[in-house]
N, C-alpha and C positions, 0 to 999 in steps of 0.2 A: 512526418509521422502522422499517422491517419487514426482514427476513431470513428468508434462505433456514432451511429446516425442519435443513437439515444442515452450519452452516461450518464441522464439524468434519471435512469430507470437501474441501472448499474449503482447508482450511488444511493436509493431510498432501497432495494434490494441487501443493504449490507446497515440495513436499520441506522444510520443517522439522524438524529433529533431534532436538528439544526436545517432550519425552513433553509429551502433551495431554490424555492421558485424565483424566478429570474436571474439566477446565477447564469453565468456562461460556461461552456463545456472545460474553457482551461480551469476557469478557478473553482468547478466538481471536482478538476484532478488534482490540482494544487487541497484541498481540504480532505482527499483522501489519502492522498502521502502524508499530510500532516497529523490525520487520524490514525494511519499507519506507525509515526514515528512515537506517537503519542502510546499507543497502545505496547510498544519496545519499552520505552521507558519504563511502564508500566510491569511489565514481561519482567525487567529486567532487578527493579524493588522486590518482584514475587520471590525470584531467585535469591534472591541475597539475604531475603527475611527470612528464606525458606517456608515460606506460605503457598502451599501448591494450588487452593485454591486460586491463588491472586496470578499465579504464571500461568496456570491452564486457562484463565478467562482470559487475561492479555494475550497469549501468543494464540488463540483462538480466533479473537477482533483482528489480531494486526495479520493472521494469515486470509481471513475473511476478507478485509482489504484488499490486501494482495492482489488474491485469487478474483476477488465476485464482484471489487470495484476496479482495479489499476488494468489486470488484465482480462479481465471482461469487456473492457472499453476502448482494446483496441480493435481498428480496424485493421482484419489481416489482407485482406482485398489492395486497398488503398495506401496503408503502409509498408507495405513489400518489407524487404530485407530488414528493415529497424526494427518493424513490428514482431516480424520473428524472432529476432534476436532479444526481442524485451518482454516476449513470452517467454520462451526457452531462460531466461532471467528469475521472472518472476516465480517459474513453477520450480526454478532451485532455489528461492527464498524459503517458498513454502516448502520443503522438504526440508530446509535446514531447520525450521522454525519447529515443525514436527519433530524433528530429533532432539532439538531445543526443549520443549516438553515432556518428552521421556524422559531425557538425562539431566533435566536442570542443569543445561549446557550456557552457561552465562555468554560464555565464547560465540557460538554460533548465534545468538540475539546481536550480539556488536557487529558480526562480521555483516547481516544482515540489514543493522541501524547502516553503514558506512556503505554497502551500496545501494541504499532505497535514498540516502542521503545525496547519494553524488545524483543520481536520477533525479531527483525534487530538483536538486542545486539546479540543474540544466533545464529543466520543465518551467522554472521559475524565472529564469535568464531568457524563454522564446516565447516572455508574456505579450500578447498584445500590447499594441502602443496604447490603450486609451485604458490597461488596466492599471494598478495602483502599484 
């Protein structure tokens, strides 16, 4: 699975606070799924409390994720077939996640959380040997 030459530019792009310099490119991606799942959770309190404020900013972050850190940072060049199919992925998160915010669809936030989760799961699993 290939990536972009630069997700360190992908990942200050989607406004993270959290100093990156000398991070490595897996664990940019490993902290944007996590910002992503983070920002579900979030998404998904909005819902339930009925605070539309609090669901339109979450499901905004965690589609911004998405879109401007996860799949922004593939490379389609070098990751052939995976790479497409984990764009073609991504951009039906982000549509679900948009219908997610119209309809205060608590549904399509889960469906959403369970496979950016099985994604991390396995992103997480082909860490470098010398990471943590």
């Amino acid at each position: 699975m290939g990536f972009a030459p630069n997700p360190i530019q992908s990942y200050q792009n989607v406004g993270f606070e959290a100093d990156i310099r000398g991070s490595d490119p897996h664990r940019l991606i490993v902290l944007l799924f996590d910002g992503a799942l983070s920002a579900l959770d979030k998404a998904e309190a909005g819902i339930a409390s009925k605070n539309i404020e609090a669901r339109h900013n979450a499901l905004i972050r965690a589609t911004e994720l998405i879109v401007d850190g996860l799949s922004a940072s593939l490379n389609d060049e070098g990751g052939g077939e995976v790479a497409a199919n984990l764009r073609a992925l991504y951009d039906y998160m982000a549509s679900r996640l948009t219908y997610a915010n119209f309809h205060s669809d608590i549904g399509a936030v889960r469906e959403v959380r369970g496979l950016l989760t099985e994604i991390s799961d396995a992103w997480k699993e082909i860490a470098p040997k010398n990471q943590p």
